[in-house]
C-alpha positions as CSV (number, residue, x, y, z in Angstrom):
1,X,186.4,71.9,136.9
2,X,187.1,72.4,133.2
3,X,190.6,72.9,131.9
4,X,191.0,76.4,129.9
5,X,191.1,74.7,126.8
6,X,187.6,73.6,126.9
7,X,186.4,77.3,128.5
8,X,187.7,78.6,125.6
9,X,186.0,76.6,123.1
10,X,182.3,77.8,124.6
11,X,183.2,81.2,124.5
12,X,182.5,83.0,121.2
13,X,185.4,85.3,120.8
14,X,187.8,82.4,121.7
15,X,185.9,79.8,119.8
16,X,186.5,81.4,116.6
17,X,190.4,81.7,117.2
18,X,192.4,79.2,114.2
19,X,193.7,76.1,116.4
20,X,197.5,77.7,116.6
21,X,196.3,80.9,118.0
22,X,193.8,78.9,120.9
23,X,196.7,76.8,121.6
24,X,199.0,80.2,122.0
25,X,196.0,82.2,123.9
26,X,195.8,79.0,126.1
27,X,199.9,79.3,126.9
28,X,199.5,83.2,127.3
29,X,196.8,83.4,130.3
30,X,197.7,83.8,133.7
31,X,195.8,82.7,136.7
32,X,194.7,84.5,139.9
33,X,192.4,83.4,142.6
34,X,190.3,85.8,145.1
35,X,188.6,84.7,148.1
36,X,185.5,85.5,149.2
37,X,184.9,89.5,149.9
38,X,188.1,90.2,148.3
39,X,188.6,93.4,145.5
40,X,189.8,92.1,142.2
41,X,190.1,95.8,141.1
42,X,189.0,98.8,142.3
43,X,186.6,101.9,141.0
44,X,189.1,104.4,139.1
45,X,192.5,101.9,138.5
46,X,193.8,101.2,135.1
47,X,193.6,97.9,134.2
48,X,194.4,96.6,130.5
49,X,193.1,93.0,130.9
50,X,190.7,90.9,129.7
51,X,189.6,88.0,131.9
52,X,187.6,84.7,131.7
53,X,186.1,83.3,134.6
54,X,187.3,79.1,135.7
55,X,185.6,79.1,139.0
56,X,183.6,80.9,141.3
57,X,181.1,84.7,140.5
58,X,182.8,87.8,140.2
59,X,180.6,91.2,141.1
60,X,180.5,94.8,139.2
61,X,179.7,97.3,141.8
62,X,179.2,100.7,141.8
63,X,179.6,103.1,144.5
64,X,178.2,106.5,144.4
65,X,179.2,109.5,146.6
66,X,176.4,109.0,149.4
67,X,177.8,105.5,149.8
68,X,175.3,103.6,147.8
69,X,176.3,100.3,146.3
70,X,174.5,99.1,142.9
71,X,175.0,95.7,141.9
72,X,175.6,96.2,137.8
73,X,176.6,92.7,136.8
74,X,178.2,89.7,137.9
75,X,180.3,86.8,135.7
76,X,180.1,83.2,136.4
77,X,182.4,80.5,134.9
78,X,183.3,80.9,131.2
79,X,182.1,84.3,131.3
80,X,184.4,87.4,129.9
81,X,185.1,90.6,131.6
82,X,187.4,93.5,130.6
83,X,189.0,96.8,132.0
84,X,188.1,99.9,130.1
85,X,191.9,100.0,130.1
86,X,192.0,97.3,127.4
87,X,190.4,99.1,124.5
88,X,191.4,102.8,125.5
89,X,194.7,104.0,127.0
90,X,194.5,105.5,130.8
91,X,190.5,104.7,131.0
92,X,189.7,103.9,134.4
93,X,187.5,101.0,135.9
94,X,184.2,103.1,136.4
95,X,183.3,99.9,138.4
96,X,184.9,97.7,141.4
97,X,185.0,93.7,141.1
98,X,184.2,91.7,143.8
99,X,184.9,88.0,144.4
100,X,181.2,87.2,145.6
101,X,183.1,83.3,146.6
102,X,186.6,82.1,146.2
103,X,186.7,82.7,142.3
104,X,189.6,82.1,140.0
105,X,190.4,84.1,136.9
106,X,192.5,83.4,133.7
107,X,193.5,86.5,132.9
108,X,195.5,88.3,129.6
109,X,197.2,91.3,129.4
110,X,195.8,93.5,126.5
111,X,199.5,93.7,124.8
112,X,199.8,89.8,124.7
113,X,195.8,89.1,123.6
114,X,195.5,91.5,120.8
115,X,197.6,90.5,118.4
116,X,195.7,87.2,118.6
117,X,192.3,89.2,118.2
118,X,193.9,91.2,114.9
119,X,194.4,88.1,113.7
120,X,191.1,86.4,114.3
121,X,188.7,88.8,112.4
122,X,185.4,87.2,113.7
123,X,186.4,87.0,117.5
124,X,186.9,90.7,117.0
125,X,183.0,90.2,115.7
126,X,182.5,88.3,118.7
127,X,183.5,90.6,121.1
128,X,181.1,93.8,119.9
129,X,178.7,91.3,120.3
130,X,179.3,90.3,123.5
131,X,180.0,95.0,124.5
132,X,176.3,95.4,123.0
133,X,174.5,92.3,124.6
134,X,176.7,94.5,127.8
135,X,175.5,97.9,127.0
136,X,171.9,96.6,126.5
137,X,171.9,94.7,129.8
138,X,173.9,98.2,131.4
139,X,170.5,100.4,129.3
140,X,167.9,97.8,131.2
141,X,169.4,98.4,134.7
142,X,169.2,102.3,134.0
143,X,165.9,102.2,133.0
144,X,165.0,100.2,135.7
145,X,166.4,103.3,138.0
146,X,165.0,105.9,136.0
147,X,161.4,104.3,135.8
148,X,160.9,101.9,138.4
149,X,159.9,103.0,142.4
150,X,162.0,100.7,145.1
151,X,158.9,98.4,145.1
152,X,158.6,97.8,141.7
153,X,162.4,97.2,142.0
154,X,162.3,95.0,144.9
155,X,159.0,93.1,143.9
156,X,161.5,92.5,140.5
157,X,164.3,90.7,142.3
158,X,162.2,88.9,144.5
159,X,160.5,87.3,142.0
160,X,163.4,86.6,139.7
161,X,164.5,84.5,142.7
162,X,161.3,82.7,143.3
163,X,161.0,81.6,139.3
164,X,164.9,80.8,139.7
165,X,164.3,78.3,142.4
166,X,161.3,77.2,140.6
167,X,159.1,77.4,144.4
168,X,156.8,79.6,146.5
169,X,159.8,80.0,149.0
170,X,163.1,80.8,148.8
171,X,165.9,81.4,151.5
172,X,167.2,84.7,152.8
173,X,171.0,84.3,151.4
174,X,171.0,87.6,150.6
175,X,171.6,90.3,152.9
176,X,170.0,93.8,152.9
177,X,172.7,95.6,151.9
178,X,172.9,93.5,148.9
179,X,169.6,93.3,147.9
180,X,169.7,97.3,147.9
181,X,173.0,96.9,145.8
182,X,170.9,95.0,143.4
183,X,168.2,97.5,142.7
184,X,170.2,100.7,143.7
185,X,168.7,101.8,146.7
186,X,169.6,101.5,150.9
187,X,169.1,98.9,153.0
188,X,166.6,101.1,155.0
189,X,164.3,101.2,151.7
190,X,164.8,97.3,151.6
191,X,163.6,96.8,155.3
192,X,160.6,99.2,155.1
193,X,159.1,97.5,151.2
194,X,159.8,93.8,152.7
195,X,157.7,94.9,155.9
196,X,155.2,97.1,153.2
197,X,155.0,93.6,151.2
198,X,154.4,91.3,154.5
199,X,151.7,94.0,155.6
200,X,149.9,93.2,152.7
201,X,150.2,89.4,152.7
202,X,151.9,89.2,149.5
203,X,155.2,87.1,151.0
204,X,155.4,86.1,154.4
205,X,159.0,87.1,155.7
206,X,160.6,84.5,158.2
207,X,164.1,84.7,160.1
208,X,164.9,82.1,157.3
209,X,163.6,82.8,154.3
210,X,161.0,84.3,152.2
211,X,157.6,82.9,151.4
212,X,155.7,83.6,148.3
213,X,151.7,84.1,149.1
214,X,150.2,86.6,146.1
215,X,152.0,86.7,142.9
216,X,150.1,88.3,141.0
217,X,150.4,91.3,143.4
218,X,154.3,91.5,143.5
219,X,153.1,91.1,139.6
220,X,151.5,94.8,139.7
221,X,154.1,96.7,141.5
222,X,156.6,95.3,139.0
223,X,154.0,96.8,136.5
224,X,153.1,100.6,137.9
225,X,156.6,101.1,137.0
């Protein structure tokens, strides 16, 4: 596990602090640890802090009023998060944060940290960066919604996790409800595409995992979109 020190020196915003004011960011972070399943904040709190990830994944989720859940990010280790809290006064979280596994944050409160980033001109830089690479990421996931049917959608993830795992099969390790929280749709939808996709032999679906047999048509439905 790497000590904060080091997290902070591969992170962008931090890595352009001067040496006093990593030293004093390092001294000002506090640490919390979630297990697995458990809220690190919920849709509609205020919460001022900025947070850096030393172990573990940390979901976005959003919930909307039928009870859907859509998977809008997650953070692995050395990643940065923020409430909306910590750049505007009594803005609420218009997401929840999960601990997907036992995680562990470093977190800073926005009135300690932002002296340190008025200071630092080009971590400030840094930052925007990091909000637009966000707000591009948030503008792909929309689209995605807007333009994309729930088998284009699904046909997506799948294969994202086939060229992950770099093989024609890849294990069932996520549920249905969270494969519907990652494309925005219910686990219903899920069931009836996977059994759409099986009918037309392009994966085979096993009580273990899933089995890649005609790319290039999972390829199309990503494309009709």
């Amino acid at each position: 596990m790497k000590k904060l020190p080091d997290l902070l020196l591969k992170t962008p915003v931090f890595a352009a602090f001067s040496t006093s004011d990593l030293e004093e960011a390092t001294q000002l972070a506090s640490t919390r640890s979630y297990l697995k399943g458990e809220k690190v904040i919920l849709y509609g709190d205020l919460w001022p802090y900025l947070f850096l990830v030393k172990n573990g994944e940390i979901e976005a989720m959003k919930e909307s009023s039928e009870g859907r859940f859509l998977r809008v990010a997650s953070f692995g280790v050395g990643e940065l998060f923020w409430g909306l809290a910590f750049f505007h006064d009594d803005v609420p979280m218009p997401v929840t944060l999960d601990a997907r596994e036992d995680s562990s944050l470093y977190l800073w409160a926005r009135e300690d940290i932002l002296p340190l980033l008025f200071r630092n001109g080009r971590a400030s830089w840094e930052l925007s960066r990091l909000m637009a690479e966000r707000m591009q990421r948030a503008s792909e996931i929309l689209e995605g919604l807007a333009f994309h049917p729930v088998a284009g959608r699904l046909a997506r993830l799948l294969l994202d996790n086939f060229d992950t795992a770099g093989d024609a099969a890849i294990s069932r390790h996520l549920t249905l409800d969270e494969m519907a929280a990652h494309i925005g749709t219910t686990r219903e939808m899920v069931c009836r595409a996977l059994y759409s996709f099986s009918d037309k032999k392009l994966i085979e679906v096993t009580r273990t995992e899933f089995v890649l047999t005609n790319r290039t048509g999972l390829a199309q439905l990503v494309e009709r979109g």
